[in-house]
N, C-alpha and C positions, 0 to 999 in steps of 0.2 A: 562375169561380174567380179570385180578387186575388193576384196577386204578393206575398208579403211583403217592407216594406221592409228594406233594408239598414241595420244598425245603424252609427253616426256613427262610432264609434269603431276598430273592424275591419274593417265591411263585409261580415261573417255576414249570414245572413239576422235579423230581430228575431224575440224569439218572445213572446208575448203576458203570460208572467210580470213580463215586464223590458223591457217595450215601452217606449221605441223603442228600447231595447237588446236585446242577444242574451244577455247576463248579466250577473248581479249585477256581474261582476267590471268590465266595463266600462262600466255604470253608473257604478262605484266610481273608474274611470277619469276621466271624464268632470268625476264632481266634483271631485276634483281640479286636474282644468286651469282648473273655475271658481275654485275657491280659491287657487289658486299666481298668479291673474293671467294664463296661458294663454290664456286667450278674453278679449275684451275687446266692449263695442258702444260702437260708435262716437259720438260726440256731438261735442258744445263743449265750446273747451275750457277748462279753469279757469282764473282768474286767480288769480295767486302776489298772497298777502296782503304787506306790510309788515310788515316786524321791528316787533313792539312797537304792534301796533293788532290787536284783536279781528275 
């Protein structure tokens, strides 16, 4: 028998509907924090363009 994983969000157990969440609701969480700018992955980083050049 597999442990089920802990959901990212609460840390419930996940349950298979809403994998790798434990519910819709922090699912719903989740996306979010990608959408507000919350989560971020790391890279390089931009260069700032000049005023007045494409």
């Amino acid at each position: 028998m597999t442990k089920a994983k802990a959901c990212p969000v609460c840390g419930k157990p996940a349950r298979e509907e809403a994998r790798p969440f434990c519910s819709a609701r922090c699912r719903a969480v989740d996306l979010g924090r990608w959408l507000g700018e919350g989560y971020a992955i790391p890279g390089d980083p931009v260069a700032e363009e000049e005023p007045g050049r494409p």
